[in-house]
ZAPA-566873 format. One record per residue (C-alpha): x, y, z; residue in three letters. Coordinates in steps of 0.25 Angstrom, whole numbers. Example, Ala and Ser with C-alpha at 12.3 -4.5 7.8 and 13.67 -1.06 7.14 Angstrom:
2
49|-18|31|Ala
55|-4|29|Ser
***
This chain:
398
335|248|230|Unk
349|248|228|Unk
348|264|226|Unk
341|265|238|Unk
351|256|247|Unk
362|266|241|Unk
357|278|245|Unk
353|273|259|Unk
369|268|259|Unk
373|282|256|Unk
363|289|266|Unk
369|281|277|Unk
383|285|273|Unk
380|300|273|Unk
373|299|287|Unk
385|291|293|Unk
396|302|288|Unk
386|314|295|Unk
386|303|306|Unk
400|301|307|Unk
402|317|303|Unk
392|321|315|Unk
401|311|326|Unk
415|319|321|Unk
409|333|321|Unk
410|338|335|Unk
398|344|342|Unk
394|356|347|Unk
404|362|361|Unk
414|348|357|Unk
428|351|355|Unk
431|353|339|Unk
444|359|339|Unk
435|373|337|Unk
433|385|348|Unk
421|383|359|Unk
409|391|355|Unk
409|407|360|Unk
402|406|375|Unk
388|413|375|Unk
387|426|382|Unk
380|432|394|Unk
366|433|394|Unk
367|447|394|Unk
377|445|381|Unk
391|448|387|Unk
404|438|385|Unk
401|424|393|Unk
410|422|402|Unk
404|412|412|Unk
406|397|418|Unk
417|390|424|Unk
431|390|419|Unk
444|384|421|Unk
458|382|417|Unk
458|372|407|Unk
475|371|407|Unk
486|374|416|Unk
495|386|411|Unk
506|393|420|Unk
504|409|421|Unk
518|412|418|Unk
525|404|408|Unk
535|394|412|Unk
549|399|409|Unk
553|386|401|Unk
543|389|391|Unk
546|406|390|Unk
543|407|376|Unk
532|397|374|Unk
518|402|375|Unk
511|389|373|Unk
515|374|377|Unk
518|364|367|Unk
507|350|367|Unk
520|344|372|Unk
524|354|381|Unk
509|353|388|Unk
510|337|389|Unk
523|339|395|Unk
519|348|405|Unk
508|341|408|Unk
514|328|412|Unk
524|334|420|Unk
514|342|428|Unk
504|329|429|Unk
516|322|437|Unk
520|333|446|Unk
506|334|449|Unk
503|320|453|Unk
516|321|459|Unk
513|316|474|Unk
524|325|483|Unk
529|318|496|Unk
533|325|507|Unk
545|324|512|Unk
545|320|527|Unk
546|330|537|Unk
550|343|528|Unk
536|351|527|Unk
539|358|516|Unk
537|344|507|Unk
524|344|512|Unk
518|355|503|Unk
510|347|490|Unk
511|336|497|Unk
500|329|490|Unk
496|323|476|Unk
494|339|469|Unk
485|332|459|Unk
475|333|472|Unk
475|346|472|Unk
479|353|460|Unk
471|357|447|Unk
479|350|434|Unk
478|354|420|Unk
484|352|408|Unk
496|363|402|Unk
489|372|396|Unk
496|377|381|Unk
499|391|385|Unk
514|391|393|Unk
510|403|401|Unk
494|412|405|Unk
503|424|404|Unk
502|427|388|Unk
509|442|393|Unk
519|444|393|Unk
523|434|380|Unk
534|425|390|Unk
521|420|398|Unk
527|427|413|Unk
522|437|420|Unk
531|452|417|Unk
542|454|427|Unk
540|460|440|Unk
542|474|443|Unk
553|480|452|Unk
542|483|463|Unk
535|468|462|Unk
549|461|464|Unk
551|470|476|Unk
539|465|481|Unk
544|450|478|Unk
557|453|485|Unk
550|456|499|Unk
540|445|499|Unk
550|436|497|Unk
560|443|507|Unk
550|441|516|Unk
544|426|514|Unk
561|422|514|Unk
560|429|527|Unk
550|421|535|Unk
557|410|527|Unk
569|412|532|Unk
570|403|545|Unk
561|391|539|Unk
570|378|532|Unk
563|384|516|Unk
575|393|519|Unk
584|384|527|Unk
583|371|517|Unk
583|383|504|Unk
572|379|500|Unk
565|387|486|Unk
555|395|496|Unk
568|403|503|Unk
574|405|489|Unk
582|419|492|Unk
580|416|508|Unk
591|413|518|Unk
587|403|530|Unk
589|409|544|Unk
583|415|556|Unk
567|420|557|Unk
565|433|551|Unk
560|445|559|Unk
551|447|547|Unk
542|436|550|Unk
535|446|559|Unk
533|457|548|Unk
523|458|539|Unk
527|455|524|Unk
530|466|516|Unk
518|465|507|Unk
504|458|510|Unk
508|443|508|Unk
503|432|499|Unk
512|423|498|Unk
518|413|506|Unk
525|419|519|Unk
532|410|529|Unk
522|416|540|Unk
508|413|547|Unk
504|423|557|Unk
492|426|548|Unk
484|421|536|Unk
492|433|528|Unk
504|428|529|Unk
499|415|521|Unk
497|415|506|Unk
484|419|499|Unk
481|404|497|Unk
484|400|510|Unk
473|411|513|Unk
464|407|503|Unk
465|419|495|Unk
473|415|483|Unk
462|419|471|Unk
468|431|465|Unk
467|438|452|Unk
470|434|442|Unk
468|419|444|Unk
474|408|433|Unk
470|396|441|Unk
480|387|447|Unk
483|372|449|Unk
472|372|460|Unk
461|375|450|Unk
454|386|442|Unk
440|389|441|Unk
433|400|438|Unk
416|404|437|Unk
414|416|428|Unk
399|420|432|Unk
394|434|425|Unk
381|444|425|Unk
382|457|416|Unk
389|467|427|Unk
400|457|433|Unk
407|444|431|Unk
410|433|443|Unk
423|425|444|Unk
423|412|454|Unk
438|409|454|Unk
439|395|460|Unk
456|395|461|Unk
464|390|471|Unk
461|380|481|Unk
449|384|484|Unk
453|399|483|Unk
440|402|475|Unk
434|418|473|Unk
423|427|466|Unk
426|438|457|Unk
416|449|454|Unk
420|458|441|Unk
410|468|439|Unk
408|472|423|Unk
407|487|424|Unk
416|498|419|Unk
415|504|434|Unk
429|508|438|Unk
438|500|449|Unk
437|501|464|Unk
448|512|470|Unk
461|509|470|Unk
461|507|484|Unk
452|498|486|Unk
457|483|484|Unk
452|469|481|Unk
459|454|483|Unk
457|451|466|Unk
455|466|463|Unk
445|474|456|Unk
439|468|443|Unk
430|478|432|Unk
426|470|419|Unk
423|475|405|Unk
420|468|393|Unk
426|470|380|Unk
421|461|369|Unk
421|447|374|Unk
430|448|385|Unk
429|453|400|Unk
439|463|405|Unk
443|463|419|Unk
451|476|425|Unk
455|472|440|Unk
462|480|450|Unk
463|484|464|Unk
470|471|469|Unk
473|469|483|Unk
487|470|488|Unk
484|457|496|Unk
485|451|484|Unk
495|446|473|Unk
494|441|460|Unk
510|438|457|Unk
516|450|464|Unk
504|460|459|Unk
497|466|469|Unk
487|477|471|Unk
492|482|459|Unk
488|470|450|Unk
478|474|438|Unk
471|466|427|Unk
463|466|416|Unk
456|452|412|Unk
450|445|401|Unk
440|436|402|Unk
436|430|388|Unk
427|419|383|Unk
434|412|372|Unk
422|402|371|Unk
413|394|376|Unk
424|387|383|Unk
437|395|386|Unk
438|410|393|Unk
450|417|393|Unk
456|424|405|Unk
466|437|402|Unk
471|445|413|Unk
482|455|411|Unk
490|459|423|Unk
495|470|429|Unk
503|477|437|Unk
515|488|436|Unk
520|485|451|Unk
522|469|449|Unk
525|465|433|Unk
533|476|424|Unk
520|473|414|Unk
507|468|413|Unk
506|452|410|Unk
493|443|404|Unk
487|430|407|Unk
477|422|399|Unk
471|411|406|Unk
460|400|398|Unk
447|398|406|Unk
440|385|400|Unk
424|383|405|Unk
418|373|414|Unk
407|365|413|Unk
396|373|422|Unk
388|360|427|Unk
401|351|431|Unk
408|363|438|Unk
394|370|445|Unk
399|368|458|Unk
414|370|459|Unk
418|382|469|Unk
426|378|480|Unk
433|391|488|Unk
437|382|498|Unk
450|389|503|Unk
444|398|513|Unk
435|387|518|Unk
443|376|521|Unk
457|384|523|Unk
462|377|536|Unk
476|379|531|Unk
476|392|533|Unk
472|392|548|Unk
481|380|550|Unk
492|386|547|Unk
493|399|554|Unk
489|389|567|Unk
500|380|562|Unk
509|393|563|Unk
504|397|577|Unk
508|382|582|Unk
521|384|576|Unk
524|397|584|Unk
518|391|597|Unk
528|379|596|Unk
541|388|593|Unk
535|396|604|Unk
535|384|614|Unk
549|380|608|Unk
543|367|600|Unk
544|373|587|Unk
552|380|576|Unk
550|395|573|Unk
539|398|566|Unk
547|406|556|Unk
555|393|552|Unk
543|385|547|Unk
540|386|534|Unk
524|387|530|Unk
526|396|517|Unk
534|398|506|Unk
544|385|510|Unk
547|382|497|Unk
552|368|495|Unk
550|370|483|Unk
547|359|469|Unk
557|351|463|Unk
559|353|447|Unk
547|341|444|Unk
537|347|454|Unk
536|359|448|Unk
525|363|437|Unk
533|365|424|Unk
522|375|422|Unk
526|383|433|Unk
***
């Protein structure tokens, strides 16, 4: 009996430690510390690239100078960073009465703006080693100079120049320029103190601000990857609201002619291994990727690390804007299919009254100086005023 008893005693201890050894092990897709399982492929067998993703961190392009030779942040470092960028978020900014120019943000920015964590890396630019884009060719800074002597010139009469404020840096305050009646040297996307058409507004206030390539900003970031065996589709929900479709055919047929155009260029894929190589060319000159133009090539890589995490590498190019090609490396992390099945929202175009509401506004104006009841049109400032952030406001990542 007593025998018996003991051996029941020591059967109950040996399922009470797998018990207890079964609760601390983690299961199956739990997070261990260990790498999320390899996706499964395509039905047809290739690399599985498919779902939604999303930035799962917030890392600056270009590495913040106070931090030149550091290519990842410190757990301290992040925490810091983090805390500062909460407050200036959360930060509610009050106008000032009856300047305009204090109006702009004028609102709780935690309303509107995506917030995530630092992420580890200081910079996405991994090339050059310093995290910042190459320097700027003899041609590009040209082009530089005369956008900016232009947008100082339709600047020039408003109180951005007569206050000195950051947006009439290297301006002088004075009469209207003739120049406001002259078309910009080069097709404009930036901000220009003018409104006799949509195209002297910017490509967001246009609803045209997608462009490639496209590392997500504070407004959010989402991306659907859908693919069949000759092409791969790419929903980029960026912006506000600013959301497009991209077609990349998988063929080894060559690029359109040279002279035929596109707004995000001309995209031919391959696959080599595991990865998805994207050769695109033939921008438009209508738009600009930090100076680049019609001259702007890259070459993408689209990679599933796991289950879990696809990684974006695009190297950048061109010989008329940087002195050498630079690369980015941006970490896509998957989302669940069911909680996000209904998500797209390109709501620019569709509810863009400000637009319209603008270019009226401008018309009012120049009726009211016509009738003598108004200042000039060319001294009010509706882009590129500048009042510019004080040293807390700012983002220490940026």
């Amino acid at each position: 009996m007593r025998r018996r008893l003991a051996e029941l005693i020591a059967a109950a201890a040996v399922l009470a430690a797998v018990v207890l050894l079964l609760n601390l092990t983690p299961a199956a897709g739990q997070d261990a510390g260990a790498p999320a399982a390899p996706a499964e492929p395509t039905a047809w067998g290739e690399p599985n690239l498919q779902g939604l993703w999303t930035t799962r961190y917030d890392t600056p392009l270009q590495r913040p100078a106070r931090f030149a030779d550091q290519e990842f942040f410190s757990d301290e470092e992040r925490a810091a960073l983090d805390e500062q960028r909460t407050a200036i978020l959360e930060r509610d900014a009050r106008p000032e009465v009856g300047n305009p120019l204090s109006t702009g943000g004028a609102y709780n920015r935690a309303v509107f703006l995506v917030h995530k964590e630092t992420g580890r890396r200081t910079s996405l630019i991994v090339d050059p080693p310093d995290g910042r884009m190459p320097p700027y060719t003899e041609e590009a800074q040209e082009r530089r100079r005369m956008i900016r002597e232009y947008q100082l010139a339709l600047l020039q009469a408003t109180d951005t120049c007569k206050d000195g404020l950051s947006g009439c840096a290297g301006g002088e305050y004075g009469p209207p320029s003739p120049r406001r009646d002259e078309a910009p040297p080069i097709y404009f996307t930036g901000a220009m103190n003018r409104a006799d058409n949509p195209e002297d507004r910017t490509l967001g206030e246009r609803c045209m601000l997608g462009r490639l390539p496209d590392f997500g900003g504070a407004a959010g970031f989402v991306l659907q990857i859908i693919q069949s065996p000759a092409a791969v589709s790419v929903f980029y929900d960026t912006g506000q609201g600013q959301g497009w479709q991209r077609q990349i055919p998988v063929t080894d047929r060559p690029h359109l002619r040279s002279d035929v155009r596109q707004w995000r260029g001309d995209s031919r894929a391959r696959w080599e291994g595991e990865t998805l190589v994207v050769d695109v060319r033939n921008f438009s000159p209508k738009n600009d990727f930090y100076g680049s133009r019609e001259n702007l090539h890259l070459v993408e890589r689209w990679t599933r690390l796991d289950s879990e995490t696809l990684e974006y590498r695009v190297t950048v190019e061109d010989p008329t804007t940087w002195t050498r090609p630079w690369t980015a490396v941006l970490e896509l992390a998957r989302q669940d299919d069911a909680a996000n099945r209904i998500y797209k929202e390109p709501r620019c175009h569709e509810g863009n009254y400000g637009l319209p509401a603008l270019l009226a506004g401008a018309r009012a104006d120049e009726r009211a100086y016509a009738a003598g009841t108004g200042p000039h049109p060319a001294a009010i400032c509706s882009a590129g005023c500048g009042a510019g952030l004080s040293a807390d406001e700012r983002d220490p990542l940026r």
